[in-house]
C-alpha positions in Angstrom: 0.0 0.0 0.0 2.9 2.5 0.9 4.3 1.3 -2.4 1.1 2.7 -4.1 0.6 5.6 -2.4 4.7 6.5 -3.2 4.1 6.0 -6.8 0.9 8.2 -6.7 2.6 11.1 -5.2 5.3 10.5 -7.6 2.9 10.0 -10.4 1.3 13.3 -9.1 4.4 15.7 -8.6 5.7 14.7 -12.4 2.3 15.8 -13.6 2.6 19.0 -11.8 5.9 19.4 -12.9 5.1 19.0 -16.8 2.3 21.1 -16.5 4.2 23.9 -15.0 6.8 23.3 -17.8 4.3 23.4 -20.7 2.4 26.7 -19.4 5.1 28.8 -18.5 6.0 30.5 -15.5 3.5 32.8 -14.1 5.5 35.8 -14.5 6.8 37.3 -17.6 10.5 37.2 -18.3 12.2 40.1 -18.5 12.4 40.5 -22.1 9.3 39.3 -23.2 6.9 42.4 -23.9 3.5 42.6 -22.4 0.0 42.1 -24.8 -0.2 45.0 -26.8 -3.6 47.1 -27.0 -3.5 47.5 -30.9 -3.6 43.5 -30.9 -6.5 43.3 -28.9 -8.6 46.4 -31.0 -7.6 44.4 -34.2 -10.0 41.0 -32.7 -12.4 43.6 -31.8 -12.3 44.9 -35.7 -15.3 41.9 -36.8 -17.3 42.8 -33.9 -17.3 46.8 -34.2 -17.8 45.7 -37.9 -20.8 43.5 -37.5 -22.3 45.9 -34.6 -22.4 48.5 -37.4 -23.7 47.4 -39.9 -26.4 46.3 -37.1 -26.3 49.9 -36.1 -27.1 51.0 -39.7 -29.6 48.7 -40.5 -32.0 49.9 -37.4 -31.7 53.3 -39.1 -32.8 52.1 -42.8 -35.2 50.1 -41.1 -37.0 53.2 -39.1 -36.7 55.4 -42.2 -38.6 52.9 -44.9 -41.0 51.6 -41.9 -41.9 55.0 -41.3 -42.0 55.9 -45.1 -44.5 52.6 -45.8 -46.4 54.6 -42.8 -46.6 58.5 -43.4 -45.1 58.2 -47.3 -42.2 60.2 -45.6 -38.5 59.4 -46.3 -36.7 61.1 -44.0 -33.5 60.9 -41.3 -35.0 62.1 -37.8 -32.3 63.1 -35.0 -32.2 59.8 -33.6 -31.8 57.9 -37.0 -28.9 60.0 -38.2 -27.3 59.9 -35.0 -27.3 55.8 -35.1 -25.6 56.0 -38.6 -23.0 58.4 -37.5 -22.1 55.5 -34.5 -22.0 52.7 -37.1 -19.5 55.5 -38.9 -17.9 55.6 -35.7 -17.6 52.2 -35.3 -16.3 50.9 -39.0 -14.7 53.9 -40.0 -15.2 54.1 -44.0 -17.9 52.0 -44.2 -19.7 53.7 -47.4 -23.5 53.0 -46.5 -23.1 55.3 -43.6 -21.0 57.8 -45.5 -23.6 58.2 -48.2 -26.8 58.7 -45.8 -24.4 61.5 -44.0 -23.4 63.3 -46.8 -27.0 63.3 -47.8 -28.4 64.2 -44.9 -25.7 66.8 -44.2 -26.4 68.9 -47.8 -30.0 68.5 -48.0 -31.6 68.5 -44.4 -32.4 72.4 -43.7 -31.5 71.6 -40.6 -27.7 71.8 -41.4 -28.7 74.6 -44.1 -25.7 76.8 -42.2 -23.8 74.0 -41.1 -20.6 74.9 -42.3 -18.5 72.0 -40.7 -21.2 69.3 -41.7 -21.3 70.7 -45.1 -17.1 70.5 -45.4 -17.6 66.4 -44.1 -20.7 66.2 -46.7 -18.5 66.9 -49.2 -15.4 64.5 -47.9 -18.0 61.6 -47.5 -19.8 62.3 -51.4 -16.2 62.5 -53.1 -15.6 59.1 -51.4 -18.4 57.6 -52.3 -18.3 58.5 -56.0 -14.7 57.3 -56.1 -15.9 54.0 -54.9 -19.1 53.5 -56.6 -19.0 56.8 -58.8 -19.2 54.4 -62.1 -22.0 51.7 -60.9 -24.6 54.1 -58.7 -26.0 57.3 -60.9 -27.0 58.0 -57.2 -23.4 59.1 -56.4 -23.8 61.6 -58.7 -26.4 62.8 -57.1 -25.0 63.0 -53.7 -21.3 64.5 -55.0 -23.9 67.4 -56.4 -25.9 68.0 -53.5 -22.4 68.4 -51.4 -20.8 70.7 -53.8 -24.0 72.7 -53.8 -24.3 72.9 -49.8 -20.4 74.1 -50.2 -21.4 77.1 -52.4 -19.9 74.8 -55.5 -22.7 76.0 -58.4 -20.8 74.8 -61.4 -19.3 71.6 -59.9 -23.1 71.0 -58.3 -24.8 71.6 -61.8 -22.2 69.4 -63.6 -22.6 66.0 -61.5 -26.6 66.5 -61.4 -26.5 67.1 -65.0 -24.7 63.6 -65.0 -27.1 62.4 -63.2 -30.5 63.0 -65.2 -28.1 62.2 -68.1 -27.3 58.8 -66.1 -30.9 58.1 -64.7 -32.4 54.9 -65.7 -35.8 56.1 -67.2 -37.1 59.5 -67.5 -38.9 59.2 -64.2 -36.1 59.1 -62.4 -34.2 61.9 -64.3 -37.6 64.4 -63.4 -36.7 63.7 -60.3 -32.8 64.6 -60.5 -34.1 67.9 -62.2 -36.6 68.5 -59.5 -34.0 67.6 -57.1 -31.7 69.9 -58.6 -33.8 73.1 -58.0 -34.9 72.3 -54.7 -31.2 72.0 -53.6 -30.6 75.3 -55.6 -33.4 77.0 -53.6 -32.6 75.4 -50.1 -28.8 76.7 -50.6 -29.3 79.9 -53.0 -28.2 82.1 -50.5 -24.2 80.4 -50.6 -24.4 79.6 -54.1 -25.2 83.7 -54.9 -21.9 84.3 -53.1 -18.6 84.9 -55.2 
């Protein structure tokens, strides 16, 4: 029995001994260098990612409910400011841009929003350099920002692209009407030399 218990505890302390050996001490040596916070943002990357686009779609989703309801399409506060989180969150992500710089050069209530009006026009020259040859829409949204950024010439050139672009002559009434609201809603800039 002594004999038993002697080879358990033997049997025991070399199992101890290799697990120690295959995990490591518990404290670092000296030249190994800690976890790095960058590595640890980079896992998180997917997650922010996916929690965007989640972010986003509860936006869209309030803005066409709301438009099969009242016929309305339209950003509120609360829907803009949950696309400019899933900006925050996936920086570049070109959904979100697109809504902003819409929002940002149309919506009277940024009418005299300078700063909004400079990242309108950041977000729509993106945009149109990514998807400027596959969405007529881009055109549409470069116009608007060079409009709400006193750009008359540049404005008139990509809507005229547009309507030019537009898929039926429906939707190229529309770019024209389009066109003249955004003239009236940002006359006042576009009068200035």
């Amino acid at each position: 029995m002594r004999n038993s218990l002697r080879f358990g505890w033997i049997c025991l302390t070399l199992v101890g001994l290799l697990l120690g050996a295959a995990c490591g001490p518990d404290h670092p040596k000296q030249d190994e260098t800690p976890p790095s916070l960058a590595v640890a943002q980079e896992d998180s990357e997917p997650i922010d990612s996916a929690t965007a686009e989640l972010i986003y779609r509860e936006a869209v989703t309030a803005v066409r409910t709301r438009h099969a309801e009242t016929g309305e399409y339209i950003y509120l506060n609360e829907d803009i400011k949950l696309v400019e989180q899933s900006l925050e969150l996936k920086p570049g992500y070109l959904k979100a841009m697109e809504v902003l710089a819409w929002v940002y050069s149309t919506y009277p209530t940024y009418v005299d929003d300078d700063p909004s009006h400079e990242t309108a026009l950041e977000y729509a020259l993106e945009v149109f350099r990514v998807n400027g040859k596959v969405d007529v829409a881009a055109y549409e949204v470069l116009a608007a920002a060079y409009y709400s950024n006193g750009q008359l010439t540049l404005g008139d050139q990509f809507f005229d692209h547009a309507i030019e672009r537009a898929r039926d002559d429906e939707t190229a009434e529309f770019y024209r009407l389009e066109k003249e609201s955004l003239q009236e809603l940002h006359k006042i800039k576009l009068a200035q030399p």
